[in-house]
C-alpha positions in Angstrom: 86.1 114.3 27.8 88.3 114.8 30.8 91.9 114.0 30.3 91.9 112.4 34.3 89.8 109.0 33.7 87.4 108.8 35.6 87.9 104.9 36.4 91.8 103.5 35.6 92.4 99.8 36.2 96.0 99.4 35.8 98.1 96.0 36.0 94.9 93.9 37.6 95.8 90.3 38.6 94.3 87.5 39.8 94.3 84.1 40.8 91.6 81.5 42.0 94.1 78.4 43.2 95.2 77.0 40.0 93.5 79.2 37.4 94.8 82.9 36.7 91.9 84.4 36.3 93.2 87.9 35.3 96.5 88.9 34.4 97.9 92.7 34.3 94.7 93.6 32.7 94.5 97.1 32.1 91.3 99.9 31.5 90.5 103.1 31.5 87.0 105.1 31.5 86.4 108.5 30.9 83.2 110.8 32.1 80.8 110.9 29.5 82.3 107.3 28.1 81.0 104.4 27.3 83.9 101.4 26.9 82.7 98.3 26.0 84.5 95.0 27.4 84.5 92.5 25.2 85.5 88.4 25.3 84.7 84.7 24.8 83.8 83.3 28.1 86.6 82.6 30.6 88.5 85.4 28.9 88.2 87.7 32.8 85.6 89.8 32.2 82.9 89.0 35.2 86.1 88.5 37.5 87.2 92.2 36.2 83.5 93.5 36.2 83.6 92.0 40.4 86.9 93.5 40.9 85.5 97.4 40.1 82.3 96.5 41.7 84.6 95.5 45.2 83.5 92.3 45.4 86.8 90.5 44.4 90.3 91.7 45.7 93.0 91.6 43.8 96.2 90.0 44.0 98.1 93.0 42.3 97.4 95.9 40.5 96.1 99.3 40.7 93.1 100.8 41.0 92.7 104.6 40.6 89.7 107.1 40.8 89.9 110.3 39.5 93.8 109.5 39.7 94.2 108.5 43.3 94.5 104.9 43.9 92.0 103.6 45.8 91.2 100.2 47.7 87.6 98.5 47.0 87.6 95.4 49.4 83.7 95.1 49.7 80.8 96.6 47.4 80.1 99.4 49.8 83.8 101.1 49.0 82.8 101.1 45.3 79.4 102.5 46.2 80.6 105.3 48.3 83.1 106.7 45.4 80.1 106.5 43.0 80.5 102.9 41.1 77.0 101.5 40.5 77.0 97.9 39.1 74.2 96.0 37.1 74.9 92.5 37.6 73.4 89.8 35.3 71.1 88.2 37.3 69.7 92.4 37.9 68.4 90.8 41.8 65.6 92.3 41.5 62.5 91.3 44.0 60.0 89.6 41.5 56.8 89.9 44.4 57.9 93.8 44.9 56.6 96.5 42.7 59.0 99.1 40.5 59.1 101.6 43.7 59.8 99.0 46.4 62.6 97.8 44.0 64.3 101.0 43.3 64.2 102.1 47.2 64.6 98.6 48.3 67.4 99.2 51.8 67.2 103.1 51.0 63.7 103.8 51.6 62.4 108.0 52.1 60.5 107.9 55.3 60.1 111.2 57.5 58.7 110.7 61.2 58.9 106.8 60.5 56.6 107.3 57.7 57.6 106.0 54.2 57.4 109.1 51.5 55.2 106.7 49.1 54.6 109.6 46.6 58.1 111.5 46.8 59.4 107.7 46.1 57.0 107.2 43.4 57.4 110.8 41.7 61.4 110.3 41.9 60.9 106.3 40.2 59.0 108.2 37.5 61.3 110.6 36.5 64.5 108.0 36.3 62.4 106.2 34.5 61.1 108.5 32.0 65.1 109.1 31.7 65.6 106.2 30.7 62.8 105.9 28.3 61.7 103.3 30.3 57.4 102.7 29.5 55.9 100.7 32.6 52.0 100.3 32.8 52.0 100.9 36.6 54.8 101.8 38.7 52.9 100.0 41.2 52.5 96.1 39.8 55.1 93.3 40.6 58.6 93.1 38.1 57.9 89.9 37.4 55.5 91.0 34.9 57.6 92.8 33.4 59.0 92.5 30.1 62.8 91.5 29.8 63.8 95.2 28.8 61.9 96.6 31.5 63.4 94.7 33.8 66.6 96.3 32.8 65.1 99.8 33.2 64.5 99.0 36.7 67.9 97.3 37.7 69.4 100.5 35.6 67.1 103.1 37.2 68.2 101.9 40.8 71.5 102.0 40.0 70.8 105.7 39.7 69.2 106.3 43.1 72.6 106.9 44.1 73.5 109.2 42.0 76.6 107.3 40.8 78.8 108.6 38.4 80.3 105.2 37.2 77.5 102.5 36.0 79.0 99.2 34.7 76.8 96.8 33.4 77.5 92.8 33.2 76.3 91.7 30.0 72.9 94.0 30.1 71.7 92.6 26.3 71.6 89.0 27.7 68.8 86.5 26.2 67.1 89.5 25.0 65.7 89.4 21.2 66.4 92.3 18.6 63.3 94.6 19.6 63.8 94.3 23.6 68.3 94.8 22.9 67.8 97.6 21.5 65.7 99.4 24.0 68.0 98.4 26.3 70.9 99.8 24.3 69.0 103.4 24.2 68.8 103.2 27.9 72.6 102.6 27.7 72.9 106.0 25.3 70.8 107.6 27.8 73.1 107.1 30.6 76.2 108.3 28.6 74.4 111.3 27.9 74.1 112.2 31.4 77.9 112.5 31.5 78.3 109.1 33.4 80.8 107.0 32.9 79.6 103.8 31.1 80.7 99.8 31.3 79.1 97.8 29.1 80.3 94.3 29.1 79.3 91.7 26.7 80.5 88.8 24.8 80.0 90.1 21.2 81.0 93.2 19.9 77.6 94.2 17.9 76.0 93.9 21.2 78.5 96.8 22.6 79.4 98.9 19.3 75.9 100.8 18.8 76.8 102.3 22.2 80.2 102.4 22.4 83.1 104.7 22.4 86.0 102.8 22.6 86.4 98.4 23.1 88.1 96.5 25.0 89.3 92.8 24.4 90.3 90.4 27.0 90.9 87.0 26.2 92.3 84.3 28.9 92.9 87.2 31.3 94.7 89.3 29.4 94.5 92.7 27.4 94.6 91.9 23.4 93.4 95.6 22.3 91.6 98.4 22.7 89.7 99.5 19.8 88.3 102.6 18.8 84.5 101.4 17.9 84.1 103.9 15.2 87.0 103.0 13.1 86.9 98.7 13.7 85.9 96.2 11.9 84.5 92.7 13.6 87.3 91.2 11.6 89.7 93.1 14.0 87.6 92.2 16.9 87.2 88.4 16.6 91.1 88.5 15.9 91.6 90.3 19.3 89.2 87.8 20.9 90.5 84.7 19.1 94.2 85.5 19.5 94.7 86.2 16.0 96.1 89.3 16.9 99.4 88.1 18.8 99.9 86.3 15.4 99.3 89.2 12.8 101.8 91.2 15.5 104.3 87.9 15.0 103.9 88.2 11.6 104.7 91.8 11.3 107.4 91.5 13.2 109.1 88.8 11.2 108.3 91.0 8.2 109.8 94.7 9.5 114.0 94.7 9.8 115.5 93.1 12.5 118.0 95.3 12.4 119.8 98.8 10.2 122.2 97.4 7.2 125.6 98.6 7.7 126.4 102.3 5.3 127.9 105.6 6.0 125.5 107.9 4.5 123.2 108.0 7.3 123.0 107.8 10.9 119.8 106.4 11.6 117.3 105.5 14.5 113.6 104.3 14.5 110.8 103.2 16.2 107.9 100.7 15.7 104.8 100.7 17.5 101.9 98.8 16.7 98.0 99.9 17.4 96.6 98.8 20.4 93.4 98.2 18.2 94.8 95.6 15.8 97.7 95.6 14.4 98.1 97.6 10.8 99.8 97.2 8.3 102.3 100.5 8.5 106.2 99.7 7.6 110.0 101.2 6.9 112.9 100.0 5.7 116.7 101.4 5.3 117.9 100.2 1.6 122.3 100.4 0.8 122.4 101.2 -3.1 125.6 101.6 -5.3 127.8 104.2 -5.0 127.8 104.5 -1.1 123.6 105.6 -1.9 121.1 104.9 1.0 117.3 104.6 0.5 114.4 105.3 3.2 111.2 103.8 2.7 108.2 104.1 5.0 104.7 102.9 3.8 101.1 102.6 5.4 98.5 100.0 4.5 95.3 100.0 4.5 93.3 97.7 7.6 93.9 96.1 10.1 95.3 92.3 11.1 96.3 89.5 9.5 96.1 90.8 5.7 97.3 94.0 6.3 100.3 92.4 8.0 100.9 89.8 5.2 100.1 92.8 2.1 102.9 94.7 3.7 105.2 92.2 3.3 104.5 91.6 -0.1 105.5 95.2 -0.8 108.3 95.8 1.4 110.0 92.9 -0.4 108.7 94.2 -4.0 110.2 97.7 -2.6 113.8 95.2 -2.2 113.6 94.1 -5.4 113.3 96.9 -7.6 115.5 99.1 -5.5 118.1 96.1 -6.8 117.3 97.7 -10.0 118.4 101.5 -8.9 115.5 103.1 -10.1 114.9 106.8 -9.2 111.9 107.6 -6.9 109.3 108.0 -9.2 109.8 105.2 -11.2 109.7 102.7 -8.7 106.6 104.1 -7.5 105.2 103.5 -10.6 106.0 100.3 -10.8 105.0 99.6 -6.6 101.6 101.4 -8.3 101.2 98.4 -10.8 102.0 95.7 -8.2 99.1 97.0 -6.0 96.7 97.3 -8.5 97.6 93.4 -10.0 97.3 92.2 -6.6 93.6 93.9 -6.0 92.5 92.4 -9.0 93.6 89.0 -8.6 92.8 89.1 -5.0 89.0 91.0 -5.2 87.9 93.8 -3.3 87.2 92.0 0.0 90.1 93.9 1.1 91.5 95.9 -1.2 95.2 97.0 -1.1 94.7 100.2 -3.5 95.0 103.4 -1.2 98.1 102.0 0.4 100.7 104.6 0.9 104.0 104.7 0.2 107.5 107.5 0.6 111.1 107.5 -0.9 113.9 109.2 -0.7 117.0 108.2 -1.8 120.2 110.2 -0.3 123.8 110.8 -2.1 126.9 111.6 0.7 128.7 112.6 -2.3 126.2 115.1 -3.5 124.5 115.9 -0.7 121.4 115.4 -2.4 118.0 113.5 -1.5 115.4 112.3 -4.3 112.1 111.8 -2.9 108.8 111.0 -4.3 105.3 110.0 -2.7 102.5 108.1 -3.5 99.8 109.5 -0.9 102.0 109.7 1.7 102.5 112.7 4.6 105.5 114.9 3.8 108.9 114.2 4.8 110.5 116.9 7.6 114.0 118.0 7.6 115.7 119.0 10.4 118.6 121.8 9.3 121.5 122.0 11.3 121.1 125.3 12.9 117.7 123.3 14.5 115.1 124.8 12.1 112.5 122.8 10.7 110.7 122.6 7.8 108.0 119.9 5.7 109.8 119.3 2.1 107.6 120.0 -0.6 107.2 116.9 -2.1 104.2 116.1 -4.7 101.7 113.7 -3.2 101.4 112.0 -5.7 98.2 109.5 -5.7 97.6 106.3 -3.7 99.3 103.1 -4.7 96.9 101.5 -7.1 94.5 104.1 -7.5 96.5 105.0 -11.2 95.5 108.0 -13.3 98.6 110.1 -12.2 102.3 110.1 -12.6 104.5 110.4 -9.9 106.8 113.4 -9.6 110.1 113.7 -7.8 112.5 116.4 -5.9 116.0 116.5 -5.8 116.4 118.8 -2.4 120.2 119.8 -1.1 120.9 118.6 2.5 123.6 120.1 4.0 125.6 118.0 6.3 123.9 117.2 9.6 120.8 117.3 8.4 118.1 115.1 10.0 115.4 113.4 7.5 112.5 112.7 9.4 109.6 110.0 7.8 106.6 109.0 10.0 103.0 107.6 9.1 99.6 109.0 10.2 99.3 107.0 13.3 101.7 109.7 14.6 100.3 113.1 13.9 96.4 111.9 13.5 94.0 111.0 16.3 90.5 111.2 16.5 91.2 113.9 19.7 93.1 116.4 17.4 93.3 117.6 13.5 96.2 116.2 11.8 97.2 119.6 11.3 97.6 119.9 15.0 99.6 116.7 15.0 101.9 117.9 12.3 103.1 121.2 14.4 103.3 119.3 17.7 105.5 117.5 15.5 107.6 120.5 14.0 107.8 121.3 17.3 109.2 118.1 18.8 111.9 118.3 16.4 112.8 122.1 16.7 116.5 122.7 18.3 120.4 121.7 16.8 122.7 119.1 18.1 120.1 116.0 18.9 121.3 112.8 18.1 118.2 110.8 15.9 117.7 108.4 19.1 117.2 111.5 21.0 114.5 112.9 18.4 112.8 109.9 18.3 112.3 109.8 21.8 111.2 113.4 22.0 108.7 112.9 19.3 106.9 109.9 20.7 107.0 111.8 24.5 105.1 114.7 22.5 102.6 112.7 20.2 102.0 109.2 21.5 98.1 109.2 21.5 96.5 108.3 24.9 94.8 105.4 22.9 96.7 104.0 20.0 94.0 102.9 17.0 96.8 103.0 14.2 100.1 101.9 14.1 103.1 104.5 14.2 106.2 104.0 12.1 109.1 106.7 12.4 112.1 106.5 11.0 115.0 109.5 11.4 118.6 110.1 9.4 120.9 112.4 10.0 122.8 112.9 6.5 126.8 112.6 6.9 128.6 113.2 3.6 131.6 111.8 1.8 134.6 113.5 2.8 136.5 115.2 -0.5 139.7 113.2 0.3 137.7 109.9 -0.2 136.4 110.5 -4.2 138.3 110.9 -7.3 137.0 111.9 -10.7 138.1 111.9 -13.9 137.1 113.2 -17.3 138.0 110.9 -20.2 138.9 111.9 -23.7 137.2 109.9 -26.4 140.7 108.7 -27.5 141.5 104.5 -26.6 145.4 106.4 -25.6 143.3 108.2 -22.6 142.9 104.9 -20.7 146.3 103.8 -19.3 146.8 107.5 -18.6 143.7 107.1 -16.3 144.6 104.0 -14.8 147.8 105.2 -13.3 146.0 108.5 -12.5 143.7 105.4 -10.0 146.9 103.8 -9.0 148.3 106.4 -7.2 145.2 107.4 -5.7 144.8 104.0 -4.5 148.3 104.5 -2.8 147.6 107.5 -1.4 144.7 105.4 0.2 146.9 103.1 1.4 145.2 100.5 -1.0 147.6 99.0 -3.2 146.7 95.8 -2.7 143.8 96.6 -5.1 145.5 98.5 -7.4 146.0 95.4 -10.1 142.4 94.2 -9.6 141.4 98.3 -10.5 143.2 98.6 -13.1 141.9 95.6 -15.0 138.3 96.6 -14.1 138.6 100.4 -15.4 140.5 99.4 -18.4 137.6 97.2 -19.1 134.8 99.5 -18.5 136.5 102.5 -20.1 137.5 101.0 -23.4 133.8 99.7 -23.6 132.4 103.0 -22.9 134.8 104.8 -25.5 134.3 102.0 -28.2 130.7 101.9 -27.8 129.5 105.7 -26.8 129.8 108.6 -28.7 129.6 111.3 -25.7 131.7 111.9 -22.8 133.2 109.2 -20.1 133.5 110.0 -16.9 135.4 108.1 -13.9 134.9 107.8 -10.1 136.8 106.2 -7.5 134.5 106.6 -4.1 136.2 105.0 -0.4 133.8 104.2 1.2 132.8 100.8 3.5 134.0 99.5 -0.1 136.4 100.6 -3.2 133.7 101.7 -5.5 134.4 102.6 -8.9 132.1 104.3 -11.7 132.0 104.3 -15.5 129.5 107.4 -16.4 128.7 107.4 -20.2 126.1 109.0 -22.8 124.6 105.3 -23.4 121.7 103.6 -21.8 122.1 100.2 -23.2 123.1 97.9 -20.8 125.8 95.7 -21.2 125.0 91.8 -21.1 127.1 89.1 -18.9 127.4 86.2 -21.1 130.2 83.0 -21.8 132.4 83.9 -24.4 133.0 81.0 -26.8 136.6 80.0 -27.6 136.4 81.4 -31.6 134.8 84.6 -30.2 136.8 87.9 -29.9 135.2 89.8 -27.4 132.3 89.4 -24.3 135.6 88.3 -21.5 135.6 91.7 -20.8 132.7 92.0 -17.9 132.7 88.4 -17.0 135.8 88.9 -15.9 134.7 92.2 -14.2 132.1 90.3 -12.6 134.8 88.0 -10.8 136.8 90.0 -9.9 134.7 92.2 -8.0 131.9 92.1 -4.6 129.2 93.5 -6.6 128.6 95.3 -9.7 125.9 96.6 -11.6 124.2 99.4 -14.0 121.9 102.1 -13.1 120.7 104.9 -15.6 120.6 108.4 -15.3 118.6 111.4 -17.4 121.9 111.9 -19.5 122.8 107.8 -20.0 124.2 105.2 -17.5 126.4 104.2 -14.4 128.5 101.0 -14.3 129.9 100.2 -10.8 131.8 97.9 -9.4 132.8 97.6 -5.8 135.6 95.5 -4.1 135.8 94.5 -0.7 138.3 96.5 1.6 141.7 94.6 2.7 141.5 93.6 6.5 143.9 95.7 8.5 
């Protein structure tokens, strides 16, 4: 198909006194295309359909043709460009026969003399084009069948030799037999590289013919849909409004904003399909010890379930990142949630096959964790402007089961940029994902861009012509913890170690200018580091990290977790971490491969 439509309608508006007929209604149609137009009646489609065809003016809008605008103030300025229009009502001349019709104001005469058998030969062949069968070119229309009827109003259409035929509602008050040989006339014309308009009030009547459809309801544009990949759920949403509430509920679903951390600076952008809104999501997650999550996610569908399923997971993604599991794990876990929910729920639409990616980046390590259920791999962005997709393992699809998950610990240098997306991005039905995925590299190629600026230069490189799936993509550039802002300390397994510790955090806090924290520390490592010693046989380990908060860590060889409780009067110990736990913001555990984490963080003093 040509890249120039061949017919683009673009920000169409009118009004009839009181009643806004049409408002910014846009559509495009392509050589060799059939679009369907689809609606409820009173949604703007014969007002649209008269518009093209020049009858109507419109208040304001464009109308282009073959790219150059044009102005179509009666029929004959859409005839000459090569619009042919098949109204409803077909006007055809019951008394006249099949030749008279077809010629009817354009007759063949030479000398004064009609060409009877050049006119007759010529209505043959557009009908046999057609697959039109009439008995005798030569009896009256009116006894003709519905569908043949429609073979003749078609077939003088082409007498013209148009190359844009839009047809109002062709498949009207026909039964099954007589709609569909109209609807293989319809195929027919497509096939001749015209450019096709088929406008009717119920998508099955379109979609056998169909490229692409487009809804209109009360004048306005709700979606164009690719007719191979879309559901009449999608379509009676689009038609029904149900659309503009699935979008609503997205939205109130996806962040309203980026949480405030240092790790990352990060942009995004969020654009839903244009053929029903899906059920693709992101999300930007703090964790302890100045940590930063990145989530992105597709699900599978389209509308009002999708919408609501992705909620369901984003906020199950919340939750057990709470619990500061690695990658893998809380795939797993995300994997069991989707398969519960399609088993209570049914398979009427099934939530197994979502997809889901992870990553979870350290400023003090400089390290990201990622793991994918399904999902397209992450790119990274060096420094120096190279590009690269991180080999991650896929992974299966959430709720499929069967497979572990596997995750990668992969060394970002400062600078980096971490780029996650979803398929709407990179794959369209007018190029191989594989295509999509270097146009992408290549977007991103080049040092020194800010994420903002790479998202903008991916979406000016990708952003499909028509928009079937929605397109989530999320950028970080990785910033790291300066050396001057963290403090470790190894602990001897001796209970004499800890006040020699303590002072060692004192007068780091002073040299941070923080000793307005330094009684509130002390008490909360003395705490966690007699426990740890007490308790664990291995080694103890102590960080102080200054970040947006005062973050300290107790790292021992244990992974039992320790249990807030109320200490009775008669009991001897368990004041310890309550009194950790008032004292401080936030605290919590999370476990690593050689035992666990405790961390506690304290709000900064205002300056």
């Amino acid at each position: 198909m040509s890249e120039t439509p061949l017919l683009a309608v673009r920000g169409i508006s009118k009004r009839f006194g009181a009643v806004q007929a049409l408002s910014e209604v846009d559509l495009e149609i392509r050589r060799g295309e059939a679009v369907g137009l689809v609606g409820a009646n009173g949604a703007g489609k014969s007002t649209l359909v008269k518009t093209i065809s020049g009858v109507v003016l419109p208040d304001s809008g464009v109308i282009e043709w073959k790219g150059r605008p044009v102005e179509l103030r009666r029929p004959s300025d859409a005839q000459r460009l090569g619009i042919a229009t098949v109204h409803q009502d077909l006007s055809l001349c019951d008394n006249l026969d099949t030749v008279s019709n077809l010629f009817l104001g354009r007759e063949l005469r030479r000398f004064g003399r009609l060409k009877e058998v050049e006119m007759e030969e010529r209505s043959r062949d557009l009908l046999d084009a057609l697959s039109v069968r009439i008995p005798s070119l030569r009896m009256p229309v009116a006894s003709l069948s519905a569908a043949q009827r429609q073979g003749v109003a078609i077939a003088r259409a082409l007498i013209g030799e148009p190359e844009l035929v839009v047809l109002d509602e062709p498949t009207a008050a026909l039964g099954p037999t007589q709609a569909a040989l109209v609807r293989d006339m319809l195929r027919r014309l497509r096939d001749r590289s015209l450019g096709v308009l088929v406008v009717s009030p119920e998508m099955e009547e379109v979609r056998p013919v169909a490229d692409r459809v487009a809804v209109l309801r009360v004048g306005r544009n709700t979606g164009v849909f690719d007719a191979k990949y879309t559901t009449q759920e999608q379509i009676d949403s689009a038609v029904t409004g149900n659309t503009t509430a699935a979008v609503t509920l997205q939205r109130s679903l996806l962040p309203h904003g980026l949480p405030e951390q240092n790790a990352l600076d990060v942009a995004y952008r969020y654009l839903p399909a244009q053929a029903g809104v899906g059920g693709d999501w992101f999300d930007v997650i703090p964790l302890s010890g100045g940590r930063v999550a990145l989530v992105v996610g597709d699900i599978v569908g389209h509308g009002m379930h999708a919408a609501a399923t992705m909620g369901r997971l984003r906020t199950a993604v919340h939750n057990f990142s709470m619990l500061d599991l690695p990658p893998d794990e809380l795939l797993a876990h995300l994997d069991e949630l989707v398969a519960r929910i399609d088993k209570e729920e049914g398979t009427a639409s099934p939530t197994a096959g979502a997809t889901c990616l992870y990553a979870i980046y350290d400023p003090v390590s400089r390290r990201c964790e990622l793991a994918r259920a399904g999902h397209l791999p992450p790119a990274v962005v060096l420094p120096d402007g190279t590009v690269e997709y991180l080999e991650v393992p896929p992974g299966p699809p959430l709720g499929v089961g069967g497979l572990p998950f596997e995750a990668v610990r992969r060394p970002l240098p400062e600078g980096s940029r971490l780029v996650l997306y979803t398929d709407g991005l990179v794959e369209d039905r007018r190029r191989d994902i594989d295509v999509g995925l270097d146009l992408l590299a290549g977007a991103l190629a080049g040092p020194d861009r800010t994420p903002e600026e790479l998202c903008d230069a991916v979406l000016a490189t990708l952003m499909p012509t028509h928009q079937r799936d929605d397109i989530a993509l999320l950028i970080a550039r990785t910033r790291a913890l300066p050396e001057d802002r963290i403090a470790r300390w190894d602990v001897p397994h001796d209970p004499a170690a800890v006040a020699q510790v303590r002072d060692a955090a004192t007068s780091r806090l002073t040299d941070w200018g923080l000793d307005d924290l330094a009684f509130t520390t002390e008490l909360v490592l003395s705490e966690l580091i007699t426990n740890a010693i007490r308790y664990t046989p291995g080694p103890v380990r102590v960080t102080l990290l200054l970040d947006r908060t005062l973050i300290c860590e107790v790292a021992d060889s244990s992974s039992t977790s320790p249990h807030l409780r109320y200490a009775a009067t008669t009991d001897e110990g368990g004041r310890g971490l309550f009194l950790v736990a008032q004292l401080s913001t936030h605290w919590g555990t999370r476990y690593t491969p050689d035992g666990k984490i405790i961390w506690v963080e304290q709000d900064l003093p205002k300056s």
